[in-house]
N, C-alpha and C positions, 0 to 999 in steps of 0.2 A: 640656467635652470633653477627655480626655484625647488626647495626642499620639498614639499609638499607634492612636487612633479615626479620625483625620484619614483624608478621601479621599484626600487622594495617597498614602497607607502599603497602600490595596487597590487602584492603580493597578499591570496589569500590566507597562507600559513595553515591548512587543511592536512598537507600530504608530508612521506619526505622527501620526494620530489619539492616540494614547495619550502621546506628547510634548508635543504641544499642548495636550493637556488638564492634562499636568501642568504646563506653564504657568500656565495659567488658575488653576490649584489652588497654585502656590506663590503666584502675583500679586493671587488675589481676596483673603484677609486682609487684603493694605494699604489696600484702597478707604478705611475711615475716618479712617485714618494721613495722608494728604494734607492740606496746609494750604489752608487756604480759598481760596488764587488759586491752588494744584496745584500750585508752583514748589518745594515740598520736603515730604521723606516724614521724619515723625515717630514711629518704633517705639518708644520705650524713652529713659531717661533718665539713662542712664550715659555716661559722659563717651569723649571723647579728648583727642589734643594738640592740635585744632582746638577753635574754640566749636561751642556748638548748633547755628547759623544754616547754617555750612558744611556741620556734620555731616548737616543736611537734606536739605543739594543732594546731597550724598552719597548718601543714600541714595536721591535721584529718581534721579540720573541710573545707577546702576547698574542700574535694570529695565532699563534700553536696553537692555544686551547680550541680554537676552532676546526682548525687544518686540521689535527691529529683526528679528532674523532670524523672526518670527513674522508680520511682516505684510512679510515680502520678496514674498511669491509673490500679493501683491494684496489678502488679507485685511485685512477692517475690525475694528477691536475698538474696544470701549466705553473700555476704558485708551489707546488710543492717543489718544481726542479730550480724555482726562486730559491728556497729555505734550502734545498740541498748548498746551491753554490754560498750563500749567505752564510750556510755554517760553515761550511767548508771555509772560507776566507776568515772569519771572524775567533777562531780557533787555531787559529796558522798563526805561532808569531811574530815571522817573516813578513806575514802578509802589511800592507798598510791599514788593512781594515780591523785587524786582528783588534780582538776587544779588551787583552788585557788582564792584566794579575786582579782577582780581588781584593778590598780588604774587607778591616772588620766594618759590619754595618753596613755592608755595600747594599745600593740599591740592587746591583747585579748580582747578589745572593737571592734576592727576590725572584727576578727573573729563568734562574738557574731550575726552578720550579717547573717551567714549562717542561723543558727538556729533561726532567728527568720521568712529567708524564708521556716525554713519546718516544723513550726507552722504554719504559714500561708496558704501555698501550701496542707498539706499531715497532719491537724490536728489530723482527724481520723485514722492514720495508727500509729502517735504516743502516744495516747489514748489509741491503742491498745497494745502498744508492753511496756507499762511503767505503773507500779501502781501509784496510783493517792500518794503516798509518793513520789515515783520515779520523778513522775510529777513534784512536789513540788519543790522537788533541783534544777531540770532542771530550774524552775522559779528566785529560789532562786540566784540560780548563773549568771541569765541573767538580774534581776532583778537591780541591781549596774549602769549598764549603765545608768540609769535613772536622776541620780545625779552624775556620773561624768565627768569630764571636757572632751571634745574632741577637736579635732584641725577644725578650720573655714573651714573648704573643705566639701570634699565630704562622707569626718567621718560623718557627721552629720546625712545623711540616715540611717546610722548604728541603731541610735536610733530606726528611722521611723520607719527600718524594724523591732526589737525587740516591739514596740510598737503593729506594725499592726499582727507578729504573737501571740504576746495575747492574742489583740481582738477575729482574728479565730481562736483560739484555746479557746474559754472560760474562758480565765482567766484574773483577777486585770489586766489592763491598766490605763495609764495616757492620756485621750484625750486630756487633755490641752496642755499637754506637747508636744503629738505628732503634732497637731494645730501649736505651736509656734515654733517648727524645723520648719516643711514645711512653717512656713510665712520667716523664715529665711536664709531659702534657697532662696527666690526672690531676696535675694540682688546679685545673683550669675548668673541673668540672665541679657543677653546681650541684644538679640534681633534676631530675625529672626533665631529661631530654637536654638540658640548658649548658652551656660553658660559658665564661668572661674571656674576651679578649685580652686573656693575661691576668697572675696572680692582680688580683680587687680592679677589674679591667668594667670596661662596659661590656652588655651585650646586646650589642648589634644586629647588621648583618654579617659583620664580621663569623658569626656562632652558623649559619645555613651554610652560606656561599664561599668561604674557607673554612673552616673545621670542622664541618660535617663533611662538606666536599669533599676534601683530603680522604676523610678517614672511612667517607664509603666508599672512594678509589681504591684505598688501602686494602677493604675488607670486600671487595669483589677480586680483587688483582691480587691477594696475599690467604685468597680462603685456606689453601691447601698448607702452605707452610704455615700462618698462625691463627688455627683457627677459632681457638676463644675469643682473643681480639677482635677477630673480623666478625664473630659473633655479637661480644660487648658494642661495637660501631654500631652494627644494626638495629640491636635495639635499643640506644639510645637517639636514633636520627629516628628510628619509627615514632620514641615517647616525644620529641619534639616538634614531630609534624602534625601533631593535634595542639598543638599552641602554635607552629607557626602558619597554620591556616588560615589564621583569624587575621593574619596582617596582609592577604588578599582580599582585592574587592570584587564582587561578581562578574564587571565586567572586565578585570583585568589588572588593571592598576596595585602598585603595590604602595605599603605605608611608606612616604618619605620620612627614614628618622634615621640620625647618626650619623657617621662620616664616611667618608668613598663615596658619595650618590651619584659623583659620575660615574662607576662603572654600572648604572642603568640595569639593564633588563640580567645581569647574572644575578638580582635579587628572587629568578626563581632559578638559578642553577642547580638549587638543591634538590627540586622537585626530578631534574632529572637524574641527577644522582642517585636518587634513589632507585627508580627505573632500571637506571645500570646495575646497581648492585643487588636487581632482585627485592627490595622491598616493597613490602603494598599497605602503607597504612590504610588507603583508600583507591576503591576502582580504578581498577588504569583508567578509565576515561578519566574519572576525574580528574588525576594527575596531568595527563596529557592534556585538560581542558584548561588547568591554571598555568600551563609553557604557554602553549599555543595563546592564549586569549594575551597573557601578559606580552609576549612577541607584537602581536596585535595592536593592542594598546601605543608601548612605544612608539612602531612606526609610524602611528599617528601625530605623534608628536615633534614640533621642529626643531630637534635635536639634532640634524646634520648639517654639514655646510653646503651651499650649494653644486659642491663635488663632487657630494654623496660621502663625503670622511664625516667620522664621527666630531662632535666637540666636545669642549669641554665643560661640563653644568647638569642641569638637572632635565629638568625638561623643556629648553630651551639653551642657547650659548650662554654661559655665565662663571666667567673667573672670580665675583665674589664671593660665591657660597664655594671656590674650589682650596681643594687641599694642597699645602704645600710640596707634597709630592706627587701631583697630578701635571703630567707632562704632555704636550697634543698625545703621546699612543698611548696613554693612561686609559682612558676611555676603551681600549680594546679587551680588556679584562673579562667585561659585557660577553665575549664568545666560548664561557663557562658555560652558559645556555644553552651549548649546540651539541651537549655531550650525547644527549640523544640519538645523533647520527652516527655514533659507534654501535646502534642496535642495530642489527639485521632485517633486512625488509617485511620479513617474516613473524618478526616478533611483535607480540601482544600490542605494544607501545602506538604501534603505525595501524593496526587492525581493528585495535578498539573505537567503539564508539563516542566522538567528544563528548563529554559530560558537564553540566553545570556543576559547581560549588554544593556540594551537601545543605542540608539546612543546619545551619549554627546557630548556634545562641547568642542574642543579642547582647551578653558581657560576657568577657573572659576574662578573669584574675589571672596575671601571670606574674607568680612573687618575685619568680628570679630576674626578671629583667625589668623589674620594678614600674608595671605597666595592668592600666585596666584598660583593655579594648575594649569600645563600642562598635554594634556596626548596624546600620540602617539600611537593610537589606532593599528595601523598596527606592532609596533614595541611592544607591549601590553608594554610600558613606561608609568611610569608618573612622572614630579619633581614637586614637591610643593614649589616656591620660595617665601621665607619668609622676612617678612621688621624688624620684630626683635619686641622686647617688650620694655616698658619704667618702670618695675620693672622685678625681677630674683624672686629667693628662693633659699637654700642651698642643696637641693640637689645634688645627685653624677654627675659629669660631664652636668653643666646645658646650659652651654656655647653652648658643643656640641651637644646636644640637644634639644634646643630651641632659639639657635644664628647664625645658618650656613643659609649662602645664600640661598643655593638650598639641596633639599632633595628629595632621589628617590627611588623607587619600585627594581630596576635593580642595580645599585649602592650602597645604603644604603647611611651610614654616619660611619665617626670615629671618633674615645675617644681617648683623649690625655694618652699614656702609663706612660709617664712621663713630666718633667718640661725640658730637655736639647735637644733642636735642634727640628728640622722639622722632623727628623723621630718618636722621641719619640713623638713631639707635633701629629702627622696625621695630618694636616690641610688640609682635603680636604673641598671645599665651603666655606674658612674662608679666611680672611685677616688679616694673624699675623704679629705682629711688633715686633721689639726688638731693644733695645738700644745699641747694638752690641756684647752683652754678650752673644749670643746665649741661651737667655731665653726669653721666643716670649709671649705677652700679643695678645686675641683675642677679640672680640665684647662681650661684657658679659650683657649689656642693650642698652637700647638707650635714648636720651634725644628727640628724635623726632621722628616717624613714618608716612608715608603714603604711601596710592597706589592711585595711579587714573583711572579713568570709564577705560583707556585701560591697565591695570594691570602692569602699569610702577612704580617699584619703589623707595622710599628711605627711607635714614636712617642717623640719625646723631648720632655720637656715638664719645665716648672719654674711648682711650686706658689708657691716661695721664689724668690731671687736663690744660697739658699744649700741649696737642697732640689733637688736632681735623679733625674728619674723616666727611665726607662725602661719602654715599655710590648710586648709581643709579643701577638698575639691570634693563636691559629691559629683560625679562622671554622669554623663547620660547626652543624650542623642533627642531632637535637636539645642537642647537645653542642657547646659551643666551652670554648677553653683560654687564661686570661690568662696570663702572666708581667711580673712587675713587677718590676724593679731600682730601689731607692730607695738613693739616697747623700744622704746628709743631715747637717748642722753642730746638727740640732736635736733635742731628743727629742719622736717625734711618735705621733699615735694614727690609723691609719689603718680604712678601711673600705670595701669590695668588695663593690658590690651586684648582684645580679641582678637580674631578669627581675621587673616589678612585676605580679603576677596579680591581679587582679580580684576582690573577695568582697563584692561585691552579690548577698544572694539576688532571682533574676528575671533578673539582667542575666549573671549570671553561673553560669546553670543553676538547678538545683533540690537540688544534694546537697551537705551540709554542706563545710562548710573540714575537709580533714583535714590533719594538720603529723605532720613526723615532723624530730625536733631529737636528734643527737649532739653531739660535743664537737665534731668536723669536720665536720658534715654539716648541712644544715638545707632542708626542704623546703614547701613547702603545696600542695596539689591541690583541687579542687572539680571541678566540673562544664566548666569555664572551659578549665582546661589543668593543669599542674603548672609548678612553676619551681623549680629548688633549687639549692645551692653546696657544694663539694667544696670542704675544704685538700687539696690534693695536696703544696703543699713549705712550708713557712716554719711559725713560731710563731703561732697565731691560734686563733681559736675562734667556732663557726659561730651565729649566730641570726636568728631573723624579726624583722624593723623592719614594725613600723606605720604607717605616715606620714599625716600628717594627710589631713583627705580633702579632694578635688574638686584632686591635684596632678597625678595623670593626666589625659593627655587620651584618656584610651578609658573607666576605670570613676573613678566618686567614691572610691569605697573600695579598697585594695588591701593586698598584703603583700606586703615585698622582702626572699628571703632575702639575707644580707651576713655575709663573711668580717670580722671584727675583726682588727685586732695592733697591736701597740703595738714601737716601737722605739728602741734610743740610738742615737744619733748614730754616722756610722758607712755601714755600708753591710749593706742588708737584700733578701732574696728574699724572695717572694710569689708561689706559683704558686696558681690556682686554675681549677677548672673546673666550667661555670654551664651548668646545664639550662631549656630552656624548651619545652613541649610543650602543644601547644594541642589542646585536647577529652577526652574522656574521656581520660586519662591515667592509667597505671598506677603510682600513688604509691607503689605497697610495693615495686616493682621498678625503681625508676626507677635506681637503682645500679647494675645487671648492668650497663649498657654504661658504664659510667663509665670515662673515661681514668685513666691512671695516669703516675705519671714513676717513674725510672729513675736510679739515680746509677749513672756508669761512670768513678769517678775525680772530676777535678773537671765533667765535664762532666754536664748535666743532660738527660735525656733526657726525650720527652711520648712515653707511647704511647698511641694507639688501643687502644681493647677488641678483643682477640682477638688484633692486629697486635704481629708480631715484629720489626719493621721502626719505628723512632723517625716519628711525625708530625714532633716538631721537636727539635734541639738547640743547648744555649750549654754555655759553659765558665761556671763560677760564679764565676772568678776573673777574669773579662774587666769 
């Protein structure tokens, strides 16, 4: 069976009848995948930084988020008396399946999360299906988190949630404990709705889809014992869901940016989050329109295997854009999505009417996550142009995931395959440099950041100790404008790419790649979109890069046009301006609107197409 034959792809996603079933339809696939005592789900044999054995429980205990809110409202299901015996065995030391002591750092503190949302949620239903021995282990084996060490992010809810399912379940908790996680989690907020994954962390989806998640679990499930907390959660997930609206696009799709993209469609989990907890930044329909349509969207996509199991990648299979701790049930995380289903059939959530997306404004400055959104409503686009961070972390391809200029709905972004040349590198929305070896260094922090009130921005950055960059991006839809000041002790070869288009025929329309290549201009169009690159100031010269394939995370194949130049030592300009226009696109015309710059003396001007009035200006001798 091909993916795209799969029931849940003709699954309308209207009702909740129609949620539930697509449950049943992502979850019935793993029935064979279970180990003989059901205590770990076995998809696939591709590693992580964990062994197998973890990676098992890993991927059992991630159906939870689904299963729990699916049998909240009383429902019996055949997988659940799966999860009963599977904990039951996995919990038993005796048993062979038993899963074993923690330690510090454990992936399985991770994990430990589920189950303390279905103590929490669904106390009663496991009261009933567990002798109060049975009970016991279940405690016993959760109970470790308590005293061991976790990593300063968003581990730290891990605790909360094992704590707070105790409490609703009647058993031994640590209030102090769980008190001093949540006072410790404060150092993690920004402001205006925003948190970083971790003291000077990125933010993510890490900040919707786990730390709002948690914390309006927390503050639906904990109103009555604490309830200024559960007050403070709500209104800070309300002040952040007017910034994170803007990273949905009309028809569904969300911004690819950061790291986890395999766990896929729980990038609107938050939406229902709030649903459960009672919040309404905006009309239940709408709410319900950004689940439902992004559910939609997915499906469409050939992101399963022909089993119907999920994989590993973005919107397609792909272990190079994947994280080192993405194991085959990594991917099941995705069933944060379905918390909805712990709403009553009765409630607003199922009754209202879908809604389109609000009208929004075509930019949104968002300081804290150091991001100006565009969105081209008619074109359902969005890029999220990014000014970069002034610390990283070691995770897998960090650069290209939280260092590229621009980031988009329609486009995506790419992972470097390898360390030789611009094809292996991908460098689309990057500016890679190389000392002429054909080994290209990219943006990996920044020593400086801002944006200002009109979402113009910059960045200062060092490829070298003895190479300094200066970066300006004026943001806009279909059109944005870099400016690059390099001062540099070295003779180097740089390269400016754009916007990676897609040329998979099927995935990517049905009409041929067309390319249209000058000395400054270089473009491809298809069915897909168009993407192309202007020199507007400096010495360079324009062409299409290949890059190896399966580096994006939206097509295997693609092409990124990129500006060349090469320079001595010394101090170099580099203006360019980078087209991305997603669907049928008019590749013979795609120049009419093209910015222009402007010398008026030493200073350099960017104009707008038409505009008599400068988008931006520097002096070239600053």
């Amino acid at each position: 069976m091909k993916p795209w034959d799969l029931p849940i792809t003709l699954n309308p996603l209207i009702t909740r009848d129609d949620l539930r079933r697509a449950f049943l339809q992502l979850t019935d696939p793993l029935k064979p995948y279970y180990s003989t005592g059901s205590s770990r789900l076995h998809i696939g044999n591709t590693g992580a930084s964990y062994p197998d054995h973890i990676a098992g429980i890993e991927g059992f205990s991630r159906v939870l988020w689904g299963l729990v809110p699916y049998m909240a409202d009383g429902s019996d299901s055949e997988l659940w008396e799966t999860y009963v015996q599977g904990i039951k065995n996995g919990t038993d030391p005796s048993h062979e399946e038993y899963w074993g002591t923690v330690t510090d750092y454990d992936q399985r503190l991770v994990e430990m999360a589920a189950f303390g949302f279905a103590l929490a949620l669904i106390p009663d239903k496991i009261k009933a299906s567990f002798t109060a021995q049975e009970l016991q282990r279940l405690y016993d084996w959760l109970e470790p988190i308590s005293h061991s060490k976790l990593w300063d992010c968003n581990w730290l809810f891990f605790l909360v949630l094992v704590q707070m399912g105790f409490k609703k379940a009647g058993l031994p908790y640590r209030q102090e404990l769980l008190e001093q996680t949540l006072d410790a989690m404060e150092r993690f907020y920004l402001g205006e709705g925003w948190y970083a994954d971790g003291v000077n962390g990125h933010s993510d989806y890490y900040v919707p889809f786990a730390i709002h998640f948690y914390g309006l679990l927390y503050a639906k499930l904990m109103e009555e014992e604490d309830p200024e907390r559960s007050r403070l959660y709500k209104q800070r997930a309300e002040q952040f869901a007017h910034s994170f609206i803007h990273w949905f696009d009309e028809d569904g799709a969300a911004l690819p940016y950061g790291r986890s993209l395999t766990y896929r469609f729980s990038q609107a989990a938050f939406w229902g989050a709030l649903v459960y907890a009672g919040v309404e930044p905006y009309p239940m329909g709408v709410m319900k329109g950004i689940v439902l349509r992004h559910l939609r969207w997915w499906f469409r996509q050939p992101i399963f295997h022909p089993d119907g199991t999920l994989s590993i990648g973005y919107a397609y299979p792909n272990l190079v854009m994947a994280e080192n701790y993405n194991s085959p049930g990594s991917p099941y995380w995705a069933l944060k999505s379905f918390l909805p289903l712990a709403l009553p059939e009765d409630h607003p959530f199922w009754t209202a009417e879908e809604l389109p997306l609000p009208r929004l404004a075509p930019q949104s400055v968002q300081q804290k996550p150091h991001l100006v959104i565009c969105r081209d409503a008619a074109a359902s686009h969005i890029v999220a142009f990014n000014a970069g961070h002034l610390s990283t972390n070691e995770h897998t391809h960090t650069s290209a995931k939280y260092e590229k200029f621009a980031y988009s709905t329609r486009f995506g972004f790419s992972v470097p395959r390898a360390e030789w040349g611009l094809s292996q590198g991908a460098f689309d929305s990057m500016l890679a440099i190389s000392e002429g070896d054909n080994l290209y260094r990219v943006k990996r922090k920044c020593e400086e950041t801002s944006i200002d009130d009109n979402g113009r921005i910059h960045a200062r950055w060092k490829p070298w100790n003895d190479v300094k960059v200066q970066t300006w991006i004026i943001p806009g839809t279909p059109w944005h404008v870099r400016v690059h000041r390099i001062s540099s002790e070295r003779t180097l070869d740089l390269a400016d790419g754009g916007f990676a288009l897609g040329i998979e025929e099927g995935r990517c329309g049905t009409s041929p790649l067309r390319t249209d290549e000058g000395e400054v201009t270089a473009c491809a169009a298809n069915s897909a979109g168009a993407s192309g690159i202007v020199l507007l100031h400096g010495a360079g010269k324009a062409e299409l890069i290949y890059p190896n394939a399966n580096t994006n995370v939206m097509y295997p194949r693609t092409v990124i046009p990129t500006l060349r130049m090469s320079m001595k030592p010394g101090v170099s300009w580099l203006v360019t301006a980078v087209y991305g226009q997603p669907g049928q696109a008019d590749a013979e015309h795609w120049l009419k609107s093209c910015p222009s710059v402007r010398l008026n003396g030493d200073e350099l001007q960017i104009m707008g197409s038409g505009s008599q009035e400068p988008l931006f200006q520097i002096r070239l001798d600053s």
